[in-house]
N, C-alpha and C positions, 0 to 999 in steps of 0.2 A: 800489563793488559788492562786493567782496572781503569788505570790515569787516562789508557787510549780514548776507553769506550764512556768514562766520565765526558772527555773532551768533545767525542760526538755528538752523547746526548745535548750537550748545550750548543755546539754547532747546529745541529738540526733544528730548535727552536728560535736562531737568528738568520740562519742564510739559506738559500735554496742549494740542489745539488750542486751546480757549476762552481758557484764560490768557495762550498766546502772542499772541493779536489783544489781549487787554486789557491787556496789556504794550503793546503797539502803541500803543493806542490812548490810555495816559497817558502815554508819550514825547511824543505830540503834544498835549496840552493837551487834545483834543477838538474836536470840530466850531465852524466858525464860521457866527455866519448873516450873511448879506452883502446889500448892495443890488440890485433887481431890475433884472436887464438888459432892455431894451425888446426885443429880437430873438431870436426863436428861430433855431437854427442856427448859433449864431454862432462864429464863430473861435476856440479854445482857445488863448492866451497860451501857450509854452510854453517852462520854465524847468524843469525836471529830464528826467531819462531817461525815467522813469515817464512824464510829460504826451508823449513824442515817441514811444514805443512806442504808446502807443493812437492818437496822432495817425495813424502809419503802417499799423494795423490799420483804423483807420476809414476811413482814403483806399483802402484795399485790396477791402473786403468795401461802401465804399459807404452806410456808416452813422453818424448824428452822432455824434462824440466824446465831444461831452457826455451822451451815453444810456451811453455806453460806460462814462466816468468814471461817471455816477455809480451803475450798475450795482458795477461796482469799489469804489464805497465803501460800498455797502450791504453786499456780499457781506463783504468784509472790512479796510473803511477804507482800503482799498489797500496793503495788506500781500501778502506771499508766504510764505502757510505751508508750514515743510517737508513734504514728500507723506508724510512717515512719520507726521505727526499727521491725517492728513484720511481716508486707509482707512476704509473702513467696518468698523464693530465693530454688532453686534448688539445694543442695547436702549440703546447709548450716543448720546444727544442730541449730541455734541462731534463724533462721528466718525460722519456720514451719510452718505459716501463724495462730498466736496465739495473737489475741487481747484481750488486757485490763486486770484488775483485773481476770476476769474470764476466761478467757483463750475462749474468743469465736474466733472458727477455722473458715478459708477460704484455703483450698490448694486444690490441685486436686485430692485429694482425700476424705475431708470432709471439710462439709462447715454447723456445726453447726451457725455460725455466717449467715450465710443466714435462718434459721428456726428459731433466736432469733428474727432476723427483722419480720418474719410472724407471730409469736407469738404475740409481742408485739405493733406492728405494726409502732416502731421506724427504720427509715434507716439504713442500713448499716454504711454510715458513719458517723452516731454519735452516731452507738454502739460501733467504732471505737477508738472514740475521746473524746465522754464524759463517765466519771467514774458512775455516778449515771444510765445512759443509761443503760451501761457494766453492769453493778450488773444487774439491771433489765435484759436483757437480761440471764445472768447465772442462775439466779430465777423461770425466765420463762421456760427455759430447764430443768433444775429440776425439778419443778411441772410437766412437761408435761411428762418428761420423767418414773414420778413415777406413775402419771396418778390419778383416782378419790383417791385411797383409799390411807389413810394419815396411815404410820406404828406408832406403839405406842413405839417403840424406834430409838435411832439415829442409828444403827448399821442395822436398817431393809432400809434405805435409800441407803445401800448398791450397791444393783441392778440400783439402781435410776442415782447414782456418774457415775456406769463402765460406761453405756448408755448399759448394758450389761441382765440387769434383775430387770427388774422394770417392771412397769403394762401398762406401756403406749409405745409409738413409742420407737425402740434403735434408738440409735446415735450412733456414730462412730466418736472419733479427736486423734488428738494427746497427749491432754490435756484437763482439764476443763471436764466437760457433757461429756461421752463419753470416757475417757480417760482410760480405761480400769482397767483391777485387779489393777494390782499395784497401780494407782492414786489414786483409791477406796481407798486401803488401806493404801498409805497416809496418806489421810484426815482421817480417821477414828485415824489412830494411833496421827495425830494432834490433833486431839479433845480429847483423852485418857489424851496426855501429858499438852494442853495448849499450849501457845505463847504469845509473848509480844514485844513488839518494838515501836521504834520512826518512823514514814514514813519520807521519803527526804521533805516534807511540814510540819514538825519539830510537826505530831500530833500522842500521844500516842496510840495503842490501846489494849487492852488485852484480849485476849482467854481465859479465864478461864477454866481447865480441866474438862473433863464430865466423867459419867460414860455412859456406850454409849448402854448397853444392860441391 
């Protein structure tokens, strides 16, 4: 963990946010696609830190894992960028004000990262900064966003993903909770196909394909 966040800090004083994810994301070779698992919901194998924080976020807030992962790899292949590349900066596409694993937003226009603090009633800035935080936070807007009733497939989470039609409060970002159709379907087409990769903290994790409906 040490080596990971050595490596950021010096990333962050050479490259903006995009570079740093696509640094990320040649250290890992890239996505793999994998065989279809027959069951949605199913039990996340879990062999790094990374797979046992979302494990304990999703046991917490009540939400499949695997929605969580692969929110997390869409957002940003499951990296932790440092919070001094994600700020929002005005007319800049890299910096939309999109924190952590989960992509929790602060710009002037949506500030999902402020409803993850209320939610959980972790700060701003160490939804910011710490990873285990960030998932909890993404968790949290999820559950809240799908609200009491749990759907009996991953593709009824749908509604829950855009912040668009779920049973609970909408959100609105640019990414992450909120992140509209397309993001939805993303993650969903994530979850159909799988993923697999090394993180720049040199740990495995793998997606395993679902069937989602």
């Amino acid at each position: 963990m040490r080596s990971s966040r050595r490596m950021e800090g010096a990333l962050s004083r050479t490259m903006d946010r995009g570079e740093f994810l696509k640094v990320g994301g040649g250290l890992a070779g890239g996505a793999a696609l994998l065989g279809v698992a027959p069951v949605a919901y199913a039990r996340v194998e879990v062999s790094s830190s990374v797979e046992n924080e979302f494990n304990r976020a999703a046991k917490r807030y009540r939400v499949p894992v695997e929605l969580l992962l692969a929110m997390g790899y869409v957002n940003t292949h499951w990296e932790m960028p440092p919070a001094s590349l994600c700020s929002y900066r005005r007319g800049d596409p890299e910096r939309r004000g999109a924190f952590g694993i989960m992509a929790l937003v602060q710009n002037p226009s949506a500030d999902t990262l402020g409803a993850a603090s209320r939610l959980t009633g972790i700060p701003e800035r160490r939804l910011k900064t710490d990873r285990f935080s960030n998932i909890l936070g993404g968790a949290a807007l999820l559950a809240s966003s799908q609200g009491s009733a749990r759907p009996a497939t991953l593709a009824g989470w749908y509604g829950a993903v855009s912040g668009r039609g779920g049973h609970g409060p909408r959100y609105e970002a640019v990414s992450g909770v909120g992140g509209g159709d397309l993001y939805a379907a993303q993650v969903l087409q994530t979850l159909r196909k799988g993923a697999s990769r090394r993180t720049s903290g040199g740990e495995r994790i793998v997606l395993q394909a679902r069937e989602i409906s």
